[in-house]
BAROZA-366423 format. One record per residue (C-alpha): residue in one letter; x, y, z; residue number from 0. Coordinates in steps of 0.02 Angstrom, whole numbers. Example, Ala and Ser with C-alpha at 12.3 -4.5 7.8 and 13.67 -1.06 7.14 Angstrom:
! residues 2
+------+--------+--------+--------+------+
| resn |     c1 |     c2 |     c3 | resi |
+------+--------+--------+--------+------+
|    a |    615 |   -225 |    390 |    0 |
|    s |    684 |    -53 |    357 |    1 |
+------+--------+--------+--------+------+
This chain:
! residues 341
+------+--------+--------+--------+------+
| resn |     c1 |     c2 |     c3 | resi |
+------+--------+--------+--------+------+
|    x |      0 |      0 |      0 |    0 |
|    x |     74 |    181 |    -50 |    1 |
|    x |     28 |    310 |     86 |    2 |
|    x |     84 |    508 |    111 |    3 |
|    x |     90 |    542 |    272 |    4 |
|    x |    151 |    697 |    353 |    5 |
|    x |    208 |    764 |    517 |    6 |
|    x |    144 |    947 |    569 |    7 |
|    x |    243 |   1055 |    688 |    8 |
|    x |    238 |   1233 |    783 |    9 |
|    x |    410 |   1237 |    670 |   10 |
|    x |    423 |   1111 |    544 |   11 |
|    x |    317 |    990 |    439 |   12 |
|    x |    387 |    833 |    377 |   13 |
|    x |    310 |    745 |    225 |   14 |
|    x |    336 |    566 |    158 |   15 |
|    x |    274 |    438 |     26 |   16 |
|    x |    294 |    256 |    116 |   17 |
|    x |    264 |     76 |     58 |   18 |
|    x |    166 |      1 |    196 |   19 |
|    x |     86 |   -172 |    261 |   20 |
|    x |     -7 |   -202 |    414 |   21 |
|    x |    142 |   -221 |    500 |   22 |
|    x |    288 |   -122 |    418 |   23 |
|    x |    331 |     26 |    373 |   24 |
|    x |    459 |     89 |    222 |   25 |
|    x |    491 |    277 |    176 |   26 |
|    x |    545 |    289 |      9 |   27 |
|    x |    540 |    488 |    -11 |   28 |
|    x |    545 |    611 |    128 |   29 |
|    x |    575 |    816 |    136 |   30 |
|    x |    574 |    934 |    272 |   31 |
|    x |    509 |   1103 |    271 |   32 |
|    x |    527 |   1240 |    384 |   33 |
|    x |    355 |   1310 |    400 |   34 |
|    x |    404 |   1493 |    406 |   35 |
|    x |    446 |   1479 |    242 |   36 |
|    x |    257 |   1429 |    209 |   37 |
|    x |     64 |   1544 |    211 |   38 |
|    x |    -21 |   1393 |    235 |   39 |
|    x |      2 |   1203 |    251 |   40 |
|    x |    -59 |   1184 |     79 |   41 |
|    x |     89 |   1266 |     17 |   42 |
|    x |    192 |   1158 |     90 |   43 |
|    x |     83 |   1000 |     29 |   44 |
|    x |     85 |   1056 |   -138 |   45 |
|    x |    268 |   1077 |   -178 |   46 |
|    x |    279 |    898 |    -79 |   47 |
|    x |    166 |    818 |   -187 |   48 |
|    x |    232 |    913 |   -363 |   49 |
|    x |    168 |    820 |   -514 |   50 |
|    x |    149 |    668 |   -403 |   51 |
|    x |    -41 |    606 |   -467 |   52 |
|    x |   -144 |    623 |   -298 |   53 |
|    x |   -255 |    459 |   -332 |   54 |
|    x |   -106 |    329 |   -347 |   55 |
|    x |   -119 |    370 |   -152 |   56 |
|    x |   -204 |    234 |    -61 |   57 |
|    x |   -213 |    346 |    101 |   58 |
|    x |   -170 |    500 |    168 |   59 |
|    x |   -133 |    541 |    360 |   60 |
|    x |    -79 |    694 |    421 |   61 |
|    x |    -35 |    726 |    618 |   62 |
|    x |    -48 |    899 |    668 |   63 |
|    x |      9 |    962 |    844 |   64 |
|    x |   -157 |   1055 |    898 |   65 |
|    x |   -317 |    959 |    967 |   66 |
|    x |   -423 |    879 |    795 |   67 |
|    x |   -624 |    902 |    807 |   68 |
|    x |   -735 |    794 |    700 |   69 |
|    x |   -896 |    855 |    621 |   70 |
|    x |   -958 |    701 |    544 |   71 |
|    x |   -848 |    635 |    435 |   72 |
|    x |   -750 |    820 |    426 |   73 |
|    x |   -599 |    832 |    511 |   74 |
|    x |   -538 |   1009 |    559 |   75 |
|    x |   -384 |   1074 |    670 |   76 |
|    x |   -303 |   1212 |    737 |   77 |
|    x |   -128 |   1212 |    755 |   78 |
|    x |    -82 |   1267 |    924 |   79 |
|    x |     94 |   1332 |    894 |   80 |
|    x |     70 |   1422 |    708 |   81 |
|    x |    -99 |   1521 |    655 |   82 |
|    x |   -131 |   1374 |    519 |   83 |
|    x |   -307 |   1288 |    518 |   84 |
|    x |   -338 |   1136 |    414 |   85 |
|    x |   -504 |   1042 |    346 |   86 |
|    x |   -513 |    858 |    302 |   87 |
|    x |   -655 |    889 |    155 |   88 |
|    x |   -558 |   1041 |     83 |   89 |
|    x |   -394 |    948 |     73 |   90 |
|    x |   -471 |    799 |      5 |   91 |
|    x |   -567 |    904 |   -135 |   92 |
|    x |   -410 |   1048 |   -164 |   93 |
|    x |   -281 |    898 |   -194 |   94 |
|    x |   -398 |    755 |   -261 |   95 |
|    x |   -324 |    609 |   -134 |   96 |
|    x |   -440 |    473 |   -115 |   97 |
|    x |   -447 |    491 |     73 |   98 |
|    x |   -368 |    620 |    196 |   99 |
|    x |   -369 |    596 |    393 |  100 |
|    x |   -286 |    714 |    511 |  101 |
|    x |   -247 |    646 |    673 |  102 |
|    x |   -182 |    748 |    858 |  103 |
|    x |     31 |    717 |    834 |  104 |
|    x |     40 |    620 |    990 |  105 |
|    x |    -93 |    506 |    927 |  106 |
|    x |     52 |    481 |    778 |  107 |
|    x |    180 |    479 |    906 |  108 |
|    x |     93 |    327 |    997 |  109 |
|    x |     72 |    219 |    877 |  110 |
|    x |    236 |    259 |    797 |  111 |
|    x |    341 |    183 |    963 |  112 |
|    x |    217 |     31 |    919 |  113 |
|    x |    313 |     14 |    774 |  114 |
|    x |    505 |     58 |    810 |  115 |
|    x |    644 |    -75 |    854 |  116 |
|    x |    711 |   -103 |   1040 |  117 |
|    x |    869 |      1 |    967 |  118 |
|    x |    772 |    150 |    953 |  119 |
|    x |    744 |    199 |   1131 |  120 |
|    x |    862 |    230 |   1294 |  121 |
|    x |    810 |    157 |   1462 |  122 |
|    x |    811 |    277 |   1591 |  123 |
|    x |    702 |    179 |   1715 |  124 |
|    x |    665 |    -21 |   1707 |  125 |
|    x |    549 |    -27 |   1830 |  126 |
|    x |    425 |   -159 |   1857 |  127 |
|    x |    310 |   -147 |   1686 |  128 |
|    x |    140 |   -215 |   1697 |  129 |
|    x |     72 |   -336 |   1539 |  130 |
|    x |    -39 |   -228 |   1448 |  131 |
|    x |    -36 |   -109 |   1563 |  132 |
|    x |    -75 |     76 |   1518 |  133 |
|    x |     65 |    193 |   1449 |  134 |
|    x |     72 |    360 |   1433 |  135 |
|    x |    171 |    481 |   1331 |  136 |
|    x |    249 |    654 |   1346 |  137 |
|    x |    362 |    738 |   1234 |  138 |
|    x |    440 |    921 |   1243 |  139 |
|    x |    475 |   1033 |   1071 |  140 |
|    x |    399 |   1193 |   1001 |  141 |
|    x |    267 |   1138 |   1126 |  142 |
|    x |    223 |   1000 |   1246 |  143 |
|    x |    140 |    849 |   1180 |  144 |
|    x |     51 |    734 |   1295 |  145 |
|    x |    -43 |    568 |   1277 |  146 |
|    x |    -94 |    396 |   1345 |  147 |
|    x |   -104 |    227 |   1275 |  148 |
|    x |   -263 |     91 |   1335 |  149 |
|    x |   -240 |   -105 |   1282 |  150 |
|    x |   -396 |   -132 |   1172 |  151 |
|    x |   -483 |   -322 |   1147 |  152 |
|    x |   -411 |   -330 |    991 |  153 |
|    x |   -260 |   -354 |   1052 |  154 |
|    x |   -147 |   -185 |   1028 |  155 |
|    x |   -146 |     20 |   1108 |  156 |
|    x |   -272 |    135 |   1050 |  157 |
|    x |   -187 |    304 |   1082 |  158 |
|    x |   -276 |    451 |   1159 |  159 |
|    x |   -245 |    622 |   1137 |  160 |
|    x |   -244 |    754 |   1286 |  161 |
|    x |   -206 |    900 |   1305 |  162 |
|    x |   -118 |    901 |   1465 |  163 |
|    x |     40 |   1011 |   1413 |  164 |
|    x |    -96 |   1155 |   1442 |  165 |
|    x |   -135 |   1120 |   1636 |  166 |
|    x |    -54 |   1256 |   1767 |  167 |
|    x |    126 |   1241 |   1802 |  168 |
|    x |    164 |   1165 |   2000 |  169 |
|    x |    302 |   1198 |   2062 |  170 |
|    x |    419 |   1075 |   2144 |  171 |
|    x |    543 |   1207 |   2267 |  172 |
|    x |    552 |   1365 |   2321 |  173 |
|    x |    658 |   1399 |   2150 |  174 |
|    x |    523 |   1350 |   2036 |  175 |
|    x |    408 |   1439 |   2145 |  176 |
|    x |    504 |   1607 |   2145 |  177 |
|    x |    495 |   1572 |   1941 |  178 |
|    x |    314 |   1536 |   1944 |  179 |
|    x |    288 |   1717 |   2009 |  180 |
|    x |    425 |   1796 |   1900 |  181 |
|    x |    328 |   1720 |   1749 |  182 |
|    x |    149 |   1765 |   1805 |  183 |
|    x |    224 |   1960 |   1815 |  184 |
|    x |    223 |   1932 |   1617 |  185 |
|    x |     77 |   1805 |   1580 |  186 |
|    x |    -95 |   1795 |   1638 |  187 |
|    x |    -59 |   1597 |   1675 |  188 |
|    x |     67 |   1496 |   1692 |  189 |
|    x |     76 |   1320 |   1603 |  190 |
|    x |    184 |   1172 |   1596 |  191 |
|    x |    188 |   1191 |   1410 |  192 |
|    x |    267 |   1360 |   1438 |  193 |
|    x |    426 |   1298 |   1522 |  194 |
|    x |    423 |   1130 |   1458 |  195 |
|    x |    486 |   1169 |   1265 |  196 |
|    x |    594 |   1253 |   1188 |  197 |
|    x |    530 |   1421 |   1214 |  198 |
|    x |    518 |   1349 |   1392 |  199 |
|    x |    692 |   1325 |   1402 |  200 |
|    x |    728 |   1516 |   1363 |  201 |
|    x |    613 |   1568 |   1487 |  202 |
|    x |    685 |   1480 |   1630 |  203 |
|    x |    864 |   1532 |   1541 |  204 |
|    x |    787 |   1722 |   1554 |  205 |
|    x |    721 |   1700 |   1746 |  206 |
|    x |    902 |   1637 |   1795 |  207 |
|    x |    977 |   1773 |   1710 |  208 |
|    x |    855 |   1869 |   1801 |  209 |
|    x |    894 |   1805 |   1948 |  210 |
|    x |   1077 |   1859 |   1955 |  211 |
|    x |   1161 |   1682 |   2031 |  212 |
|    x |   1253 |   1651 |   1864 |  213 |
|    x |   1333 |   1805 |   1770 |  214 |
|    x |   1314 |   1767 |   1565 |  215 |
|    x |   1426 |   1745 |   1459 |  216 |
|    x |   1442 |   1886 |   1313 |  217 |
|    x |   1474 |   1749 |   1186 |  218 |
|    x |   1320 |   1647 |   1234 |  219 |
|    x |   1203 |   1811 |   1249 |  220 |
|    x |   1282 |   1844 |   1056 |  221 |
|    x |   1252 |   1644 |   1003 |  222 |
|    x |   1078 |   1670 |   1081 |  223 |
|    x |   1047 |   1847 |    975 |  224 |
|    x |   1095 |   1742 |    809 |  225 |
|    x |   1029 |   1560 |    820 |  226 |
|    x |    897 |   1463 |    909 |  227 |
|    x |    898 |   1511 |   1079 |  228 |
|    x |    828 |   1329 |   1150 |  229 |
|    x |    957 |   1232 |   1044 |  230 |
|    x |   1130 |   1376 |   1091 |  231 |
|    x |   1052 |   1351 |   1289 |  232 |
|    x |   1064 |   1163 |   1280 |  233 |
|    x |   1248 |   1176 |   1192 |  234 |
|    x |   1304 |   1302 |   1299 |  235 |
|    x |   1257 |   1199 |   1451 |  236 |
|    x |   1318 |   1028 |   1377 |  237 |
|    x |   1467 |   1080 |   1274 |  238 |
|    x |   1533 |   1231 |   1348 |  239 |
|    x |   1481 |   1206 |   1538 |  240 |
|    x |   1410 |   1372 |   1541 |  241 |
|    x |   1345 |   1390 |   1731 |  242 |
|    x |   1199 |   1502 |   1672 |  243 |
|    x |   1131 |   1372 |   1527 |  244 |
|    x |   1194 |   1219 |   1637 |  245 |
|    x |   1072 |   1298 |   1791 |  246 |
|    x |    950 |   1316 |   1653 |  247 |
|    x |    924 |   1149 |   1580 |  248 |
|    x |    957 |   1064 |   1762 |  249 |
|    x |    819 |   1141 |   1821 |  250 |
|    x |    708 |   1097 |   1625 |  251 |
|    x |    757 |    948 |   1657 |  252 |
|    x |    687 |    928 |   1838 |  253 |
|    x |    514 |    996 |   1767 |  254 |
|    x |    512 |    875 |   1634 |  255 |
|    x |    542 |    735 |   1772 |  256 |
|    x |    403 |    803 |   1883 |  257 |
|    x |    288 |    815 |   1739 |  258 |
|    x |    290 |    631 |   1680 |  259 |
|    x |    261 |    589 |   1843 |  260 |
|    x |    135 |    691 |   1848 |  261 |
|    x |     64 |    605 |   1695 |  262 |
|    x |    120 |    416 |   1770 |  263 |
|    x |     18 |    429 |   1899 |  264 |
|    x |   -158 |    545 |   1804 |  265 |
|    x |   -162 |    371 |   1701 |  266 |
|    x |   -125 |    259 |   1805 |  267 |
|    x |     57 |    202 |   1649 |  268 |
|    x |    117 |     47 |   1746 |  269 |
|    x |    131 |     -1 |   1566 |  270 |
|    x |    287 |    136 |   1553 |  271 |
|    x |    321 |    307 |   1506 |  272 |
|    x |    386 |    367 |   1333 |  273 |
|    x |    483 |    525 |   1323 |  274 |
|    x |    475 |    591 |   1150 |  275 |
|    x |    462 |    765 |   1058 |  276 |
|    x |    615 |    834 |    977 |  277 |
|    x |    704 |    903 |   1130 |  278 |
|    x |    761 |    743 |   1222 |  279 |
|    x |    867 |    647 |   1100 |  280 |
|    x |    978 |    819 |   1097 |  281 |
|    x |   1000 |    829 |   1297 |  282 |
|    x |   1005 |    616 |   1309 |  283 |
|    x |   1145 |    637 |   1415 |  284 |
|    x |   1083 |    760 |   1558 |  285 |
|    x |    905 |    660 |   1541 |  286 |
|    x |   1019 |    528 |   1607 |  287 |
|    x |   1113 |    561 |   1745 |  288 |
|    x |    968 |    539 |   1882 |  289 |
|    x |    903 |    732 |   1903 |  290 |
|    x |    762 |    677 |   1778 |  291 |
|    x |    707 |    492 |   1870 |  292 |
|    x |    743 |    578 |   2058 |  293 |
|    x |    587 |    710 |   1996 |  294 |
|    x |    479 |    565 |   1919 |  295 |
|    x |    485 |    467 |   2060 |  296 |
|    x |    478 |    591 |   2209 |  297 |
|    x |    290 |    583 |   2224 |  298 |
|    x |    288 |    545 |   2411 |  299 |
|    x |    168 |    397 |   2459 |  300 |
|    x |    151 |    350 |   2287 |  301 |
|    x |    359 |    357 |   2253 |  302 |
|    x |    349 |    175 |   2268 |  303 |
|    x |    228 |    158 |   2150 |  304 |
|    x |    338 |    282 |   2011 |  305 |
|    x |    470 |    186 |   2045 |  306 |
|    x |    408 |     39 |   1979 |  307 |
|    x |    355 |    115 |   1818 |  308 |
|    x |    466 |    112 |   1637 |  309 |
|    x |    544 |    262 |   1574 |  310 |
|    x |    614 |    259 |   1378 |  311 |
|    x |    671 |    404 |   1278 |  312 |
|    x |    617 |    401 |   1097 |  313 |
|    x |    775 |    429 |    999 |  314 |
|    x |    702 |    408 |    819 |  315 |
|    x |    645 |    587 |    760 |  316 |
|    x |    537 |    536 |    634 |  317 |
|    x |    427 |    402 |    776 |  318 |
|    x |    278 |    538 |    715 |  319 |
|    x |    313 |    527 |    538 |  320 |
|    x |    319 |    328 |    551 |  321 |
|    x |    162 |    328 |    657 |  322 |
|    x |     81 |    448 |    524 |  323 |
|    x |    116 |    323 |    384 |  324 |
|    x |     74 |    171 |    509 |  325 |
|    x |   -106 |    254 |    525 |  326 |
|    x |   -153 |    290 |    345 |  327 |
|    x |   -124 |    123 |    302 |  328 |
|    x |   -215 |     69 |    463 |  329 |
|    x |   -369 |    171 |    415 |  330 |
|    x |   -390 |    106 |    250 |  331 |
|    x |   -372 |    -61 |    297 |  332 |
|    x |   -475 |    -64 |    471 |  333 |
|    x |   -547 |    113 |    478 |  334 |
|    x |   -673 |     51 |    614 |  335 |
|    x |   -538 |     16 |    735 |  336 |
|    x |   -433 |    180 |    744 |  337 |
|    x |   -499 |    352 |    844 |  338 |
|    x |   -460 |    499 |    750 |  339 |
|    x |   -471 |    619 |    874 |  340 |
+------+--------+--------+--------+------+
């Protein structure tokens, strides 16, 4: 079966064409875009697609990070991070596939892990995993993705989409707390989303600063001016041991911990937790030395109970892509047994 399938970012969108079974996925053709470059996702679709002939598509999935709404058999989204909105039926008629679904990116993301080898996660926590047990998933990048996986009958995970990443930021210490009221000075609320990404990263960089504990250093304000402030953070911090950027991911790192907890224990995932989004495969090494597991698992009585639970990072950057292409050929052979929302 020949599928496009396409991952939509706050940032990027990646599009492929893939050769796909019920159980495999291949990607024979895949292109990145950068969606600044872009009015409109069908921009982007179109020079993707080129003189491509739309029909010799079997299936078309696209995963969009923003929440998807069905109106019968319509599917419309907003995207959460870019002011982009998409429709199912206009997509369908504008490009003349044969059949379009748009599905929440962590939906993707779920049932992308389904697919991936053993080799294409790190083990932060073994834990104690429970058979079937539910999982849940969390992954930081332009924004924070979140989403939980429930053993069906049939005998595999039907993903569900949430939009946790939105809830009110707790904080964990009298740091995070200070923070908290340094960011609601700015912002009407405070969210986990908003210091869990990469934006989230330069706020808590900016706070520190802020602060005054760590001077910073002219070269990393001037990599900062020029370059992706999230990405020169994390390099200054793990390349350069800045004290300013390393005091700035410690403590990102520590959130993220506290949040998948947080999510561990919502939905009940003695099945494991998955760490994905774009973020962790590029800080793998501080995700690993213990400050993210000691913030997962301090939950008080229920520590026990987070200790037993799985934690993986998702190294593959395309496990939304795959999951994308994994869906479309899903829904055209067994469109009864997949949620679109």
């Amino acid at each position: 079966m020949r599928v496009l399938a396409g991952d939509l970012g706050g940032t990027k969108t990646i599009l492929c064409v893939a050769e796909c079974d019920r159980n495999s996925v291949r990607i024979v053709r895949r292109q990145r875009f950068e969606c600044a470059g872009f009015k409109n996702f069908s921009e982007i679709l179109r020079a993707f697609v080129g003189h491509e002939i739309a029909a010799d598509f079997d299936a078309v999935c696209i995963a969009v990070a923003g929440p998807v709404r069905a109106r019968g058999s319509v599917q419309q989204v907003k995207i959460t991070n870019l002011p982009w909105s998409l429709d199912s039926e206009t997509l369908q008629r504008d490009f003349g596939f044969r059949q379009i679904n748009l599905v929440n990116d962590f939906v993707a993301v779920g049932y992308g892990i389904e697919a991936l080898p053993a080799e294409d996660f790190v083990l932060l926590q073994r834990g104690e995993p429970v058979e079937r047990g539910t999982r849940a998933v969390i992954g930081a990048g332009t924004g924070l993705g979140q989403a939980f996986m429930v053993w069906q009958q049939e005998g595999s995970y039907r993903v569900v989409p949430t939009e946790g990443g939105r809830v009110e930021f707790g904080p964990a210490d009298e740091l995070q707390l200070d923070m908290t009221r340094y960011l609601m000075q700015k912002n009407d609320r405070t969210s986990y989303e908003m210091v869990l990404s990469g934006p989230g990263l330069v706020r808590i960089y900016e706070y520190l600063r802020h602060r005054g504990d760590h001077r910073e250093s002219p070269m990393l304000a001037a990599a900062i001016e020029r370059a992706d402030p999230a990405a020169e953070i994390a390099r200054g911090a793990l390349e350069k041991n800045d004290p300013l950027a390393n005091a700035a991911l410690d403590m990102f790192v520590s959130i993220y911990g506290a949040q998948a907890g947080n999510l561990a224990l919502t939905v009940g995932a003695v099945g494991g937790v998955y760490i994905a989004g774009g973020i962790a495969p590029q800080i793998i090494s501080r995700l690993g030395d213990g400050r993210f597991v000691r913030a997962f698992t301090n939950k008080g009585k229920m520590s026990d109970y987070t200790s037993a639970i799985p934690i993986r990072v998702v190294m593959n950057a395309d496990v939304g892509l795959i999951g994308a292409a994994h869906l479309a050929a899903r829904m055209q052979m067994e469109p009864a047994i997949v949620d679109m929302s």
